[in-house]
C-alpha positions as a LaTeX table, in Angstrom:
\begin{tabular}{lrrr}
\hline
Residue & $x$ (\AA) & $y$ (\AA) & $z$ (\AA) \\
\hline
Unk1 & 67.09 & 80.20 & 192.13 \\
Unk2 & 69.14 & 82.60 & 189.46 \\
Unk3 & 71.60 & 79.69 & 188.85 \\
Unk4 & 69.04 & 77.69 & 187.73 \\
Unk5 & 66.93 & 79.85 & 185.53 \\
Unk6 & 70.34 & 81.34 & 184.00 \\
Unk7 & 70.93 & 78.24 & 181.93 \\
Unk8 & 67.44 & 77.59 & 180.93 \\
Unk9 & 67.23 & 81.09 & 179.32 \\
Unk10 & 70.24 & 81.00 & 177.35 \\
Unk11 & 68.98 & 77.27 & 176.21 \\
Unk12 & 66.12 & 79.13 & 175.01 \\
Unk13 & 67.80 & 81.91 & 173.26 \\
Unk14 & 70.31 & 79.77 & 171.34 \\
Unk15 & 67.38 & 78.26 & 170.06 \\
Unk16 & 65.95 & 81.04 & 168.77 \\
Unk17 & 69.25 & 82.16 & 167.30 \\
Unk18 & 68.66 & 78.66 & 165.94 \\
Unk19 & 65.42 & 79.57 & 163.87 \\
Unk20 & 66.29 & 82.75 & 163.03 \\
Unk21 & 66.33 & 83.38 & 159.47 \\
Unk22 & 70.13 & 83.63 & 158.59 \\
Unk23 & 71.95 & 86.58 & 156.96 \\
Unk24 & 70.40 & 90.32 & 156.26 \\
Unk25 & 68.21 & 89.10 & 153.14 \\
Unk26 & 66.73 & 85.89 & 154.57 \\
Unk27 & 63.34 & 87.07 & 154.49 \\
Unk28 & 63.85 & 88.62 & 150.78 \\
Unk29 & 64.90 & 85.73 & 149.62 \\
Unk30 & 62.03 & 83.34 & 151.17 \\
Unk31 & 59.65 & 85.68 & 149.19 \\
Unk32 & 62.14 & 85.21 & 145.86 \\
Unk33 & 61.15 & 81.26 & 146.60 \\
Unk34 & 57.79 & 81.92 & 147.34 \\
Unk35 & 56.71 & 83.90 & 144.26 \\
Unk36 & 59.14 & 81.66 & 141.78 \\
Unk37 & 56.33 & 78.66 & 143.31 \\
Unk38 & 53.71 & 80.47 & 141.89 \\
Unk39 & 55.38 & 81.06 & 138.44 \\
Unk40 & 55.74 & 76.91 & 138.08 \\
Unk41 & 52.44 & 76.64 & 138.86 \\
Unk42 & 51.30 & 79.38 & 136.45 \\
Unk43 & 53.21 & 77.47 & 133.85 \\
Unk44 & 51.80 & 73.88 & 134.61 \\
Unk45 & 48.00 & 75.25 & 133.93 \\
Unk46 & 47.01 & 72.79 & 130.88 \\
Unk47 & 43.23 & 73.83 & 130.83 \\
Unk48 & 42.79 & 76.62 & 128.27 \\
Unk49 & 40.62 & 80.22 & 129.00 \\
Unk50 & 37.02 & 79.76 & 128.04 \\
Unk51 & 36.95 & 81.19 & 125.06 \\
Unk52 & 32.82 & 82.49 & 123.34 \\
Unk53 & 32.25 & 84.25 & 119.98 \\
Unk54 & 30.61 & 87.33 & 118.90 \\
Unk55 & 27.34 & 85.86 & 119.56 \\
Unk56 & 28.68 & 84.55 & 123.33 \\
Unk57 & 28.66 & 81.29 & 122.35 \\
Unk58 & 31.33 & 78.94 & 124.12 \\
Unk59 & 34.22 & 77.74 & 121.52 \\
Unk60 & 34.92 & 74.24 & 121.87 \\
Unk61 & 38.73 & 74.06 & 123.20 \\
Unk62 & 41.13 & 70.96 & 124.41 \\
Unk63 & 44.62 & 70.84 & 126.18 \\
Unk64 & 46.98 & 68.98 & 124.27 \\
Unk65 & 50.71 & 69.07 & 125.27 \\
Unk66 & 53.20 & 69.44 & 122.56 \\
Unk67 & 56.64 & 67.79 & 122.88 \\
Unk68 & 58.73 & 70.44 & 120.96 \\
Unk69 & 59.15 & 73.05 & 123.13 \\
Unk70 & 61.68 & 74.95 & 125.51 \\
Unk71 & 61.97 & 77.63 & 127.39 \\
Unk72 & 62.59 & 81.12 & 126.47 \\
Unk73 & 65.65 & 82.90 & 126.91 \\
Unk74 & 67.12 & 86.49 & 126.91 \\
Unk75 & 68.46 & 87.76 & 123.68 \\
Unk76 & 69.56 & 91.17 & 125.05 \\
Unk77 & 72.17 & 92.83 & 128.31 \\
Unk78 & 71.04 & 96.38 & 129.58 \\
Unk79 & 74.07 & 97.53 & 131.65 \\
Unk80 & 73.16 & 100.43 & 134.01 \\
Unk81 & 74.79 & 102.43 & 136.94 \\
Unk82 & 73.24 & 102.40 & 140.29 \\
Unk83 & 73.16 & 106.10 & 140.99 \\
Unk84 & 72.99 & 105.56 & 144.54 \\
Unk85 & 75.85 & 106.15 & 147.06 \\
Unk86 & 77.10 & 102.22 & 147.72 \\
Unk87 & 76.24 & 98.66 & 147.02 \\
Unk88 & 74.29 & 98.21 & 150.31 \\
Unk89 & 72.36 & 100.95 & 149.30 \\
Unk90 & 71.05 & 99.72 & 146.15 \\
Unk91 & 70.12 & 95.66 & 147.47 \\
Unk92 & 68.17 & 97.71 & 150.07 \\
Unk93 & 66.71 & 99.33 & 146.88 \\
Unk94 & 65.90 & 96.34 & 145.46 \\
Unk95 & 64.29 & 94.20 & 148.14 \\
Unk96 & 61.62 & 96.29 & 149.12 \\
Unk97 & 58.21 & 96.29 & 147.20 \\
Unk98 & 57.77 & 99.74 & 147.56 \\
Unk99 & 60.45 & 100.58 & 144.66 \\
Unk100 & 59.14 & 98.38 & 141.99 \\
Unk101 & 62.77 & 98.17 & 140.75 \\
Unk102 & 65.10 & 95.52 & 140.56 \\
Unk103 & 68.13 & 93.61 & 137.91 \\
Unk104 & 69.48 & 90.10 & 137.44 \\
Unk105 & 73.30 & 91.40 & 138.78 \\
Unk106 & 74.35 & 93.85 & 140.76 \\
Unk107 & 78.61 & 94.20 & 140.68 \\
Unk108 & 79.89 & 96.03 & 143.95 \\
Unk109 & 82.98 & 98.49 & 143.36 \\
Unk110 & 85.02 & 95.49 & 144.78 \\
Unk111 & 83.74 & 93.16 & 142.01 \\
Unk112 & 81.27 & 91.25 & 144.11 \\
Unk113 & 78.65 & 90.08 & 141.91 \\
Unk114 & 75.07 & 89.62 & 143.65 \\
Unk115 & 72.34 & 87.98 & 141.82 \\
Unk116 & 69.00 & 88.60 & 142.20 \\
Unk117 & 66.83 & 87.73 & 139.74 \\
Unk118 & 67.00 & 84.09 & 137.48 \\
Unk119 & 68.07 & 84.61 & 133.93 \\
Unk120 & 65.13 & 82.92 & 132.68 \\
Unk121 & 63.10 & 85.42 & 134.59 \\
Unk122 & 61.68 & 89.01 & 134.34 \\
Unk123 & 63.55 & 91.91 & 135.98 \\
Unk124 & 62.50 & 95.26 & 136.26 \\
Unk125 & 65.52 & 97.37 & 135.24 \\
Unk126 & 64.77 & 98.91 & 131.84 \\
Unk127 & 61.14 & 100.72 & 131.70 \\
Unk128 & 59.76 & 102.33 & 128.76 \\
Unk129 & 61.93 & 103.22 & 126.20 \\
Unk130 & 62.65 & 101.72 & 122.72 \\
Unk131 & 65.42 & 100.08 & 120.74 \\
Unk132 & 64.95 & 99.18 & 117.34 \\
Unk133 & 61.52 & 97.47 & 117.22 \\
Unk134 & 62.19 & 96.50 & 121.08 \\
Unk135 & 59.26 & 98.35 & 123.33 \\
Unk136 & 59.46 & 95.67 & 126.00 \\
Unk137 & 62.96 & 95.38 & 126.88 \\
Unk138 & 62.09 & 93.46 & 130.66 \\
Unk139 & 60.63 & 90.73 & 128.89 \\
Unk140 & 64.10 & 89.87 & 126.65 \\
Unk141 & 66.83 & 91.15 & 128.31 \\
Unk142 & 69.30 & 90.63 & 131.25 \\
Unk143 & 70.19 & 93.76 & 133.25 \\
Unk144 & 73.22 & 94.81 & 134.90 \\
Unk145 & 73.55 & 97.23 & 137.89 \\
Unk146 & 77.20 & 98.61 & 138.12 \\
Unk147 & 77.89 & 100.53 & 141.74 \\
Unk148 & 78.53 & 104.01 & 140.61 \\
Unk149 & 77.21 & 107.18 & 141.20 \\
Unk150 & 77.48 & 108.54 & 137.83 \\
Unk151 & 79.88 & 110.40 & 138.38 \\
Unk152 & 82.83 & 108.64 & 139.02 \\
Unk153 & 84.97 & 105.89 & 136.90 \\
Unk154 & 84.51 & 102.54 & 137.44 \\
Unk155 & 86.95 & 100.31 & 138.98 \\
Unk156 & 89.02 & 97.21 & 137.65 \\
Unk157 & 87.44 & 94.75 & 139.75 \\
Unk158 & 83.87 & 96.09 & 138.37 \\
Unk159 & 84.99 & 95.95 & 134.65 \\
Unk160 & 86.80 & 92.42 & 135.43 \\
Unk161 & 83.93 & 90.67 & 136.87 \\
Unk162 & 81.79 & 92.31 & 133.80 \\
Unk163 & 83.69 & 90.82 & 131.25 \\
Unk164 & 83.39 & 87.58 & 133.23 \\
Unk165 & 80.00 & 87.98 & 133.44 \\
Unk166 & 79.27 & 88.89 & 130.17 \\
Unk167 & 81.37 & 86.06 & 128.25 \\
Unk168 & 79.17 & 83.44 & 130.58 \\
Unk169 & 75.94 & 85.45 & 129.25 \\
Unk170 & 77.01 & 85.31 & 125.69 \\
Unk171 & 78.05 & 81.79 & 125.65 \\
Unk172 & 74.68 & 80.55 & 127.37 \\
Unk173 & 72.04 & 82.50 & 125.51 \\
Unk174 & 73.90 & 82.91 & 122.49 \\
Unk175 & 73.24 & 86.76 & 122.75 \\
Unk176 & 74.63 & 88.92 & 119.60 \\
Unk177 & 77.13 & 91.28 & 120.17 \\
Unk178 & 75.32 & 93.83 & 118.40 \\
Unk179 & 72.92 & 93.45 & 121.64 \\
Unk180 & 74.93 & 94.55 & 124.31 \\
Unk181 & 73.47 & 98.02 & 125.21 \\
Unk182 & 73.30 & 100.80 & 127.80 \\
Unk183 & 70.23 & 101.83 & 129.55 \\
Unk184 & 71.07 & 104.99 & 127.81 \\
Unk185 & 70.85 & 103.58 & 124.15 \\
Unk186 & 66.89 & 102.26 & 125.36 \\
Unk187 & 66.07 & 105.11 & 126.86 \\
Unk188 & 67.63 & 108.25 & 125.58 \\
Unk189 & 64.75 & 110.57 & 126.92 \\
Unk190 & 65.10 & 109.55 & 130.46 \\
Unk191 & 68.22 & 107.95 & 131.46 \\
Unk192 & 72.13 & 108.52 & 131.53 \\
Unk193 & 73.60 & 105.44 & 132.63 \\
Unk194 & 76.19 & 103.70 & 132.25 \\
Unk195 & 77.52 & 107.27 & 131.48 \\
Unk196 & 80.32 & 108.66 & 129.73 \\
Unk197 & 82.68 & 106.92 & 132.23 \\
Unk198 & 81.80 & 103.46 & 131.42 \\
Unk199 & 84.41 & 102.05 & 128.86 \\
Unk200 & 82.37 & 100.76 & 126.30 \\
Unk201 & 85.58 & 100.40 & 123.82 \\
Unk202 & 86.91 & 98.05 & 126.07 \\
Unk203 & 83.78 & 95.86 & 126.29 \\
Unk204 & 83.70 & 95.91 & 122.04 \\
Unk205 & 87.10 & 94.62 & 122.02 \\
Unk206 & 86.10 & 91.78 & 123.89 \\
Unk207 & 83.05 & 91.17 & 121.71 \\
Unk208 & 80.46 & 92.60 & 123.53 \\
Unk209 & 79.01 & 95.47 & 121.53 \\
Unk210 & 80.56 & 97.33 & 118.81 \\
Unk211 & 82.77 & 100.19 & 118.87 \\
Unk212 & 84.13 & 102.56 & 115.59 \\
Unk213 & 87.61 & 101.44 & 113.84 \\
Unk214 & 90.76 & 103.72 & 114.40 \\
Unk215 & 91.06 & 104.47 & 110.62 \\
Unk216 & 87.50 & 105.49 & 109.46 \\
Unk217 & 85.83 & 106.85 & 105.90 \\
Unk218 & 84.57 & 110.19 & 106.22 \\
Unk219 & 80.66 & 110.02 & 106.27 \\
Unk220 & 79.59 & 110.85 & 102.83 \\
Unk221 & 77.25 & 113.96 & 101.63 \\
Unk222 & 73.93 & 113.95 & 101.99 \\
Unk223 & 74.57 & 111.41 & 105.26 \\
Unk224 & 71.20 & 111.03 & 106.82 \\
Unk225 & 71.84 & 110.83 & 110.57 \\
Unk226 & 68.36 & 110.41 & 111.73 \\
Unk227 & 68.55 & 107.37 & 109.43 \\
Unk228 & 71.49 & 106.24 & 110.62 \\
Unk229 & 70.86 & 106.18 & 114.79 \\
Unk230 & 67.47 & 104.63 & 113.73 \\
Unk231 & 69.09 & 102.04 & 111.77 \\
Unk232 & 71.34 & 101.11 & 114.69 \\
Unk233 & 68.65 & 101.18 & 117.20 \\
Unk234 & 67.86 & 104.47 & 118.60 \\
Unk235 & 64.14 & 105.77 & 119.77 \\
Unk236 & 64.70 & 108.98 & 117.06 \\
Unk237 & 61.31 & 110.76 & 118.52 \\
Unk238 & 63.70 & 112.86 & 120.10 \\
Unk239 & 66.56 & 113.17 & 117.76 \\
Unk240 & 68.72 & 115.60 & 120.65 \\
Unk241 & 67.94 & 113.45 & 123.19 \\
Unk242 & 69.10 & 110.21 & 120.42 \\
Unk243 & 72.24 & 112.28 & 119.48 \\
Unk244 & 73.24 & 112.89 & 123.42 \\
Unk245 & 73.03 & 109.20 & 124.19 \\
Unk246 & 74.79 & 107.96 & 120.92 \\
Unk247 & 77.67 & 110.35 & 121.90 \\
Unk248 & 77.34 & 109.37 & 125.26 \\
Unk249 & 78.01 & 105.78 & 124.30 \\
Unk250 & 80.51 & 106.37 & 120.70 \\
Unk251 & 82.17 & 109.55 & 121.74 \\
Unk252 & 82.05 & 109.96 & 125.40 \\
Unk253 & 84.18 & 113.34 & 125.22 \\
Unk254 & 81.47 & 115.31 & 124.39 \\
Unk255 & 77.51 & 115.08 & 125.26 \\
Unk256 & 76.13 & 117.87 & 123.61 \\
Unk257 & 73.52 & 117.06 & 120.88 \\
Unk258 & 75.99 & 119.08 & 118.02 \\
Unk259 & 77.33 & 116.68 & 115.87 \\
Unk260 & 81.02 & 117.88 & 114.59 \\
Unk261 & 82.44 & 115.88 & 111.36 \\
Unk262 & 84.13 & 113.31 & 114.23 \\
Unk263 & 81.01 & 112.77 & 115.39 \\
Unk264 & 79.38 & 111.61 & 111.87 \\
Unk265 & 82.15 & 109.75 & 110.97 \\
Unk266 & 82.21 & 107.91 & 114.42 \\
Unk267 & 78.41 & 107.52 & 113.59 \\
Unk268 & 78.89 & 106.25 & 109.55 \\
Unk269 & 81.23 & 103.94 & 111.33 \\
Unk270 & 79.41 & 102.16 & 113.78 \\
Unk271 & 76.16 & 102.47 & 111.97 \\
Unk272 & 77.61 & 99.98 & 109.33 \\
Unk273 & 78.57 & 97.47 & 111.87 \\
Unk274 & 74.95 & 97.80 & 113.40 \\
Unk275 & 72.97 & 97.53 & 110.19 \\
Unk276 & 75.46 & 94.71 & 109.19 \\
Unk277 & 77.06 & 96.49 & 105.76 \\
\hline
\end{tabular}
């Protein structure tokens, strides 16, 4: 009797093998599908909201569809590091609900890229913070997870894909290189990342940010710093906490929130590129 129900039960389990979702993020993704479905929709609704006066009277209002329009894109790339221990580690972070967190690229050590959000599409990577009149980064920008623990350099193939990734970025969205920041620059009150370790020169040689000149002017009397970090972009609420992540970014040496005559004439440098003198 064995011999016969032997057969008929592996039949039935390769079929199942056979509807199983495939690969570890299967059912991730399905909900990535699912909830993108319910974004078109949102976007085809034609009728307007009701709309009353002070009085609660109804305002008469009509749908009528425009033929010059497009959709929006992102004029800004927030690169971050992961801060957790491996690349596994942080797509785990990432596709459950219970973090709330999540970015359009994540780069493994081996320069893997993963992407996990649309470009067209709102991640949520940078939180509160400001840059220059910027409050709601998500909505504009593209971010970048590097796998790094902060601590640590980051790796050729990392930096390699980057650059790749960037230059595709820039071309598409015609993003200014003046807007190629660090989760740092956003958010100097709460966050480190990319970190000292992250080579930010080499990223401004290949256009994607700005970075001081080897010869430099030294900043002039009376040079208003506060002015100058504000000009360029920095939330200067905190002006330590502004200082640590310019120097951070500029300087990368030194972290402290002391600014030495380097530092200001690192900071009279780049400040002019920023503001466009």
């Amino acid at each position: 009797m064995m011999k016969y129900i032997y057969p008929y039960v592996l039949l039935c389990l390769v079929v199942l093998a056979s509807c199983s979702p495939k690969g570890p993020y299967a059912l991730t993704d399905k909900v990535y599908r699912d909830k993108t479905k319910g974004y078109v929709a949102t976007i085809q609704k034609q009728l307007p909201d009701s709309l009353a006066d002070s009085t609660g009277a109804q305002i008469p209002s009509a749908w009528v569809g425009t033929v010059n329009f497009g959709i929006r894109k992102p004029n800004y790339v927030i690169i971050h590091f992961t801060a957790q221990d491996s690349v596994q580690q942080t797509l785990k972070t990432f596709t459950v609900t219970s973090t709330q967190v999540s970015a359009h690229y994540v780069i493994g050590k081996d320069g893997k890229l993963f992407h996990m959000v649309n470009d067209y599409l709102r991640a949520n990577h940078a939180g509160l913070g400001k840059w220059g009149s910027v409050t709601d980064m998500n909505s504009c920008s593209i971010g970048i997870e590097i796998d790094n623990n902060g601590n640590e350099p980051f790796t050729a193939p990392q930096i390699k894909t980057l650059l790749a990734l960037l230059a595709q970025l820039k071309k598409n969205y015609n993003i200014p290189q003046s807007n190629f920041i660090g989760h740092q620059d956003f958010a100097p009150k709460r966050k480190p990342d990319p970190g000292p370790f992250f080579p930010w020169k080499t990223l401004a040689d290949h256009g994607f940010g700005y970075w001081s000149d080897d010869v430099m002017e030294l900043a002039p009397d009376g040079f208003d710093y506060t002015i100058a970090l504000k000009l360029i972009g920095y939330d200067t609420s905190d002006i330590n906490a502004a200082i640590i992540a310019f120097k951070r970014h500029f300087i990368q040496t030194d972290i402290t929130p002391n600014l030495t005559q380097l530092d200001l004439n690192v900071m009279y440098n780049v400040y002019q590129k920023y503001a466009g003198l």
